[in-house]
C-alpha positions as CSV (number, residue, x, y, z in Angstrom):
1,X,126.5,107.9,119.5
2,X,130.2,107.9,118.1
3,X,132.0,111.3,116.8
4,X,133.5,111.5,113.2
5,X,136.6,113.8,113.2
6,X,136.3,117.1,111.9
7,X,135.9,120.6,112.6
8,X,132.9,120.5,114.0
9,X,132.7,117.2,115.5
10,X,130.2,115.6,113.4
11,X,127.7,112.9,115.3
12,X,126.4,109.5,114.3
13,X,123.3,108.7,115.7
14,X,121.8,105.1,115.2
15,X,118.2,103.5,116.5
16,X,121.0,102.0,119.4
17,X,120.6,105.6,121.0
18,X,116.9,105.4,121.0
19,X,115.2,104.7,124.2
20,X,114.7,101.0,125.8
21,X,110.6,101.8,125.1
22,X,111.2,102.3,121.4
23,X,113.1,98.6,121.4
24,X,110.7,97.3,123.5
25,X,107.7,98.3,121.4
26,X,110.2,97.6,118.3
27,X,110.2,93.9,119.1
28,X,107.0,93.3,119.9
29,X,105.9,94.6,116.6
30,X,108.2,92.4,114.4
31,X,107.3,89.1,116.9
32,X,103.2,90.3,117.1
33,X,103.6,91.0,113.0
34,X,105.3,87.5,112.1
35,X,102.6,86.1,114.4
36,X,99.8,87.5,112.0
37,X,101.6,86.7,109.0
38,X,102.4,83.1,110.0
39,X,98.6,82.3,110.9
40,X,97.1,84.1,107.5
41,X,99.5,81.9,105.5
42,X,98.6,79.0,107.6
43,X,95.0,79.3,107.3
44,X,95.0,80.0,103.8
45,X,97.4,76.9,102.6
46,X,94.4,74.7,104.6
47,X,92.1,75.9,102.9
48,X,93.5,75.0,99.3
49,X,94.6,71.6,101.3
50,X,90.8,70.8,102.1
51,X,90.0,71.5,98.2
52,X,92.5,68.5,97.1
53,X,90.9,65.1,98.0
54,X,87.9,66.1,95.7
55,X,89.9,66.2,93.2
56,X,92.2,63.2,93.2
57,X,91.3,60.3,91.1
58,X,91.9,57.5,93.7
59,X,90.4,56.8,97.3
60,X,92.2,55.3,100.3
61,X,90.3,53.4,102.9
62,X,91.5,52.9,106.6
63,X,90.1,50.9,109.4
64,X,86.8,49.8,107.3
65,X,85.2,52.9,105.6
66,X,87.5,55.7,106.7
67,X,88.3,57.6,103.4
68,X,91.8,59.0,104.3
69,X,91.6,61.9,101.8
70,X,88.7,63.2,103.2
71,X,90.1,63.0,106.8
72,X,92.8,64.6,105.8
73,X,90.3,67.5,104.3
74,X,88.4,67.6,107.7
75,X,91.4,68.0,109.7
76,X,92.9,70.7,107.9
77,X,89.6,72.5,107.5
78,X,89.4,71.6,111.3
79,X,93.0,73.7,111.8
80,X,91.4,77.2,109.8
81,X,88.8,77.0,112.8
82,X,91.4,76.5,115.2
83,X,93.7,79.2,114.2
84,X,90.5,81.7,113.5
85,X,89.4,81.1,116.7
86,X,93.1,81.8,118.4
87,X,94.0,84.7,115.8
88,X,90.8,86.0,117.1
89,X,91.8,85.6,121.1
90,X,95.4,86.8,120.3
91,X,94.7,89.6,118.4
92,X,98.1,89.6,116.7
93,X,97.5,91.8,113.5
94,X,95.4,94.6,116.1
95,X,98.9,94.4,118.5
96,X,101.1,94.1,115.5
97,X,99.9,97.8,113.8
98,X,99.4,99.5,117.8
99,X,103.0,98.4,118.5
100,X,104.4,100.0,115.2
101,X,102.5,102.7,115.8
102,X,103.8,103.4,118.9
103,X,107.9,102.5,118.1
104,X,107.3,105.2,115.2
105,X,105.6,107.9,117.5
106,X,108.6,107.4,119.9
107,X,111.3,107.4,117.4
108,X,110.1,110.6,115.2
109,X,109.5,112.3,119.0
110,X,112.9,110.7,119.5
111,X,114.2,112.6,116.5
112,X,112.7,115.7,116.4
113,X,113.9,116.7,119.8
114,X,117.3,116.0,119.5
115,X,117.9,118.3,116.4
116,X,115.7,120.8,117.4
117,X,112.1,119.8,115.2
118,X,109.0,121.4,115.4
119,X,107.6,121.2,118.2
120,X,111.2,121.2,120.2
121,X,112.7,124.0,118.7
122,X,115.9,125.9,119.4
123,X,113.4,128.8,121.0
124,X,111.6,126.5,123.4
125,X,112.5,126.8,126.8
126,X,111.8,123.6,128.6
127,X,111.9,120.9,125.5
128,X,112.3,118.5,127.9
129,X,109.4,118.8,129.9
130,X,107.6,120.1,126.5
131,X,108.8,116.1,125.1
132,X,107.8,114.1,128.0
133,X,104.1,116.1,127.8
134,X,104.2,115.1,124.2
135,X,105.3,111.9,124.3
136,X,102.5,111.1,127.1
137,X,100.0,112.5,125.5
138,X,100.1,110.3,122.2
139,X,100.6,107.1,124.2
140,X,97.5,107.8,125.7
141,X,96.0,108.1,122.7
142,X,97.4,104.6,121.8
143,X,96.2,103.4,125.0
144,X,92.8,103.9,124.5
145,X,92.5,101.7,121.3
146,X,94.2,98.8,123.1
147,X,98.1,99.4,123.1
148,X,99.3,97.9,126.5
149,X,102.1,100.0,127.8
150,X,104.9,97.8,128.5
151,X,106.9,100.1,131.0
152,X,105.8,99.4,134.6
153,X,106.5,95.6,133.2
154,X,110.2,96.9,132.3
155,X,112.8,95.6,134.7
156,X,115.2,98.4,133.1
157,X,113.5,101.4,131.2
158,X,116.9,102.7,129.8
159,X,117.6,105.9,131.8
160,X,114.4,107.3,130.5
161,X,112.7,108.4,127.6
162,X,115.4,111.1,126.7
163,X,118.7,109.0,126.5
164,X,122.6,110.8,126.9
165,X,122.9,110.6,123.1
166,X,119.7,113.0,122.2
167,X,120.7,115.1,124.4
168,X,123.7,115.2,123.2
169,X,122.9,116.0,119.9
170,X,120.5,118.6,121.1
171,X,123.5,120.4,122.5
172,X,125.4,120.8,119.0
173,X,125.6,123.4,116.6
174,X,123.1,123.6,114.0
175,X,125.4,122.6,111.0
176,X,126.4,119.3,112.8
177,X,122.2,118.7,113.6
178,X,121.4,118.8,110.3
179,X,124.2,116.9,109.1
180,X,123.7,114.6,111.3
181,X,119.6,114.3,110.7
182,X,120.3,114.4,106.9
183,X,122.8,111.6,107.3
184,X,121.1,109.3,109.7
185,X,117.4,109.9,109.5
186,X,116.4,111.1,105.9
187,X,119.0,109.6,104.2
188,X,118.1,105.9,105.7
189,X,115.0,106.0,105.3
190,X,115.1,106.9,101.6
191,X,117.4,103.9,101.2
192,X,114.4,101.7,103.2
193,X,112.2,102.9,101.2
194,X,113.7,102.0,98.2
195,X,114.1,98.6,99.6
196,X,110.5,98.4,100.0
197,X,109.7,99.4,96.9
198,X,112.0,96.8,95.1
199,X,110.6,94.4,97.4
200,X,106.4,95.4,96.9
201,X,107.2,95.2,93.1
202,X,109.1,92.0,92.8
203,X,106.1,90.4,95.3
204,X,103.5,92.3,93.1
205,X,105.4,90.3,90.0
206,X,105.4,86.9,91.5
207,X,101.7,86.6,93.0
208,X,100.0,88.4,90.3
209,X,102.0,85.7,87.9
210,X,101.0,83.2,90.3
211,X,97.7,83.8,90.1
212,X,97.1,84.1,86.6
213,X,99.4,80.7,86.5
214,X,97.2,78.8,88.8
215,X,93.4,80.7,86.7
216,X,94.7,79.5,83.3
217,X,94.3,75.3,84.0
218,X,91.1,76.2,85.5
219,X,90.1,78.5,82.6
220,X,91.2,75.6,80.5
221,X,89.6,73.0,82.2
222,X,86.2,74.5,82.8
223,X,86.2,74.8,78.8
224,X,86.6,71.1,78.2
225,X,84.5,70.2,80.8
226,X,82.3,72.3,78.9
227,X,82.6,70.2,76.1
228,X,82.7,67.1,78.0
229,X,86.7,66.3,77.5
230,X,87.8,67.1,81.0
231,X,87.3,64.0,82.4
232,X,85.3,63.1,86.3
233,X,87.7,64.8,88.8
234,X,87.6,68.4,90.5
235,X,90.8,70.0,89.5
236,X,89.2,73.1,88.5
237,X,88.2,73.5,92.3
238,X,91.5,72.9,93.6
239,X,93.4,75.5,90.9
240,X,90.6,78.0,91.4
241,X,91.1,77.8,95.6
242,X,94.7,78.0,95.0
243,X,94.2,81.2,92.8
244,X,91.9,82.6,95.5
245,X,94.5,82.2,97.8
246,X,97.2,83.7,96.3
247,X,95.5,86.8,95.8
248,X,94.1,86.8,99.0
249,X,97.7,86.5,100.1
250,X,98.8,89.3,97.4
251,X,95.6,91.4,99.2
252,X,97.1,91.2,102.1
253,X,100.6,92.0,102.3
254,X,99.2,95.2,99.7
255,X,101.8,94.7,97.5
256,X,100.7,97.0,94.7
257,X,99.6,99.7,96.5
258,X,102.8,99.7,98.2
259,X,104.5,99.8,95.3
260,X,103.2,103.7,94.5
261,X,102.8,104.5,97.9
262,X,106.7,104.1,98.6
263,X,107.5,105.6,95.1
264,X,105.8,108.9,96.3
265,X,107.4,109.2,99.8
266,X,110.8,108.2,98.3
267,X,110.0,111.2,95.8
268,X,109.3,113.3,98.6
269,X,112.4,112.4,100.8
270,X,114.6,113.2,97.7
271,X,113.2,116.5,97.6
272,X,113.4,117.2,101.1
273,X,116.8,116.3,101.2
274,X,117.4,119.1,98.4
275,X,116.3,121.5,99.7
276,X,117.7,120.4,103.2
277,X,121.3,120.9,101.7
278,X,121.3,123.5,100.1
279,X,118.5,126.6,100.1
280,X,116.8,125.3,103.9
281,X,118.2,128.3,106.6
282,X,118.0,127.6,110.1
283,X,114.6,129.8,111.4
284,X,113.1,127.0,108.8
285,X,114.4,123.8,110.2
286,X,112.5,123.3,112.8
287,X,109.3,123.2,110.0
288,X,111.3,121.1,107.9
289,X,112.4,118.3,110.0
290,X,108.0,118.3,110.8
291,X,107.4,118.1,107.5
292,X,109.9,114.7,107.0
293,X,108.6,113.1,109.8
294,X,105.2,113.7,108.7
295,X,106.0,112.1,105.9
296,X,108.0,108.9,107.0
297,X,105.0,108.2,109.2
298,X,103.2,105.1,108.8
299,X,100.1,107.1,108.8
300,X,101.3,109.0,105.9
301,X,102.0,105.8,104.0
302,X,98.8,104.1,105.0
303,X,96.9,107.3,103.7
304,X,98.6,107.3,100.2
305,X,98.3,103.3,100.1
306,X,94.4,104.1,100.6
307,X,94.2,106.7,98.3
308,X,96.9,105.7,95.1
309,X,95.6,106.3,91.6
């Protein structure tokens, strides 16, 4: 945490003051998610691989009556087993969400403490004791559906779950709290937000285009096979795997659902931030800064992602 000059002594505070726990769970929920990502992709470029020796027009022999094509089919229809069966032992997409799910349950914890959120408000008596309880208790929670707490692994846990910098902050006047919140919590996230949402629409663009890309040959070519004109070879297989793929693919990484889902909470954020500067008084902060964690929560997102229009 840095000072800017001013009256007041304005704070900056980045994820860097976060705990060693948060970066910890952090990193093992990018690795664990680029894990899962990496082994759908795989899985589903082998299976539109295994589609494409049907429909070639040629055959390659090796060593007698080995049809090369086909070998190539079995082995990469061989590697979807493989990686099924090691997705399944690893469990990266299960460790993935529990890791996320913890770094954001530490980092909103994180947050609301320092400037004085509900439930660690400027009346509480012993927030840290109240924080620590807190923080506990919802690890637990993660424990039980299979989140493996890394701390008694930790060489170095950081000084604790309540670093110098939150405590810090904690100690300053309300005016530089919220400005300080406003600036480096709601404010970033409503730029991430709008990130995401230029990113979910521009992937929404490209696989729903590549989908319709890859359906039309196969439309076409199913209607002249129809007719007879389409010749002996599979293609419509191949293009119609590949479709099925993409949208699998497009399934997966929710790319439209997204799209509405981050619309709405960067709608929200903009209102919050409103009335954050402007008509919010102190006896309601502590509700408020709740309310935007609430709704910065992946929970929150997966909700409205489940239930969009």
């Amino acid at each position: 945490m840095t000072a800017i000059p001013g009256p007041l002594q304005s704070m900056v505070f980045r994820s860097a003051d976060l705990p060693a726990l948060f970066h910890h769970t952090d990193a093992v929920a990018v690795a664990r998610r680029r894990e899962a990502v990496n082994t759908t992709r795989g899985q589903l470029v082998l299976l539109v691989l295994g589609t494409v020796p049907a429909a070639l027009p040629w055959r390659a022999e090796i060593a007698g009556d080995i049809q090369l094509p086909y070998a190539v089919a079995a082995l990469a229809y061989l590697g979807v087993l493989i990686t099924t069966y090691l997705g399944s032992r690893r469990k990266a997409k299960s460790h993935w969400q529990l890791n996320r799910s913890a770094a954001e349950f530490i980092k909103s914890n994180c947050w609301r403490y320092a400037v004085h959120g509900s439930p660690f408000d400027s009346t509480l008596q012993h927030p840290e004791a109240v924080f620590a309880s807190r923080l506990e208790e919802g690890l637990q929670e993660l424990r039980k559906v299979g989140w493996d707490d890394p701390r008694e692994k930790m060489a170095d846990s950081g000084g604790g779950l309540i670093t110098a910098s939150m405590r810090e902050l904690r100690d300053r006047a309300f005016t530089v709290r919220k400005e300080t919140y406003i600036r480096d919590r709601l404010i970033e996230q409503r730029r991430w937000y709008r990130r995401r949402l230029a990113v979910s629409r521009r992937g929404a663009l490209v696989w729903s285009s590549t989908v319709a890309a890859l359906t039309l040959p196969a439309l076409v070519l199913s209607v002249l096979q129809t007719f007879g004109g389409a010749g002996s070879f599979a293609l419509t297989g191949t293009f119609s795997a590949a479709a099925a793929a993409c949208l699998a693919w497009n399934e997966m990484r929710r790319h439209h659902p997204l799209v509405t889902a981050h619309s709405l909470v960067e709608e929200d954020l903009e209102n919050m931030q409103a009335a954050m500067e402007t008509t919010l008084t102190e006896r309601q902060w502590a509700a408020a800064v709740f309310e935007t964690e609430r709704i910065v929560s992946p929970e929150h997102t997966d909700w409205l992602v489940r239930h969009r229009m």
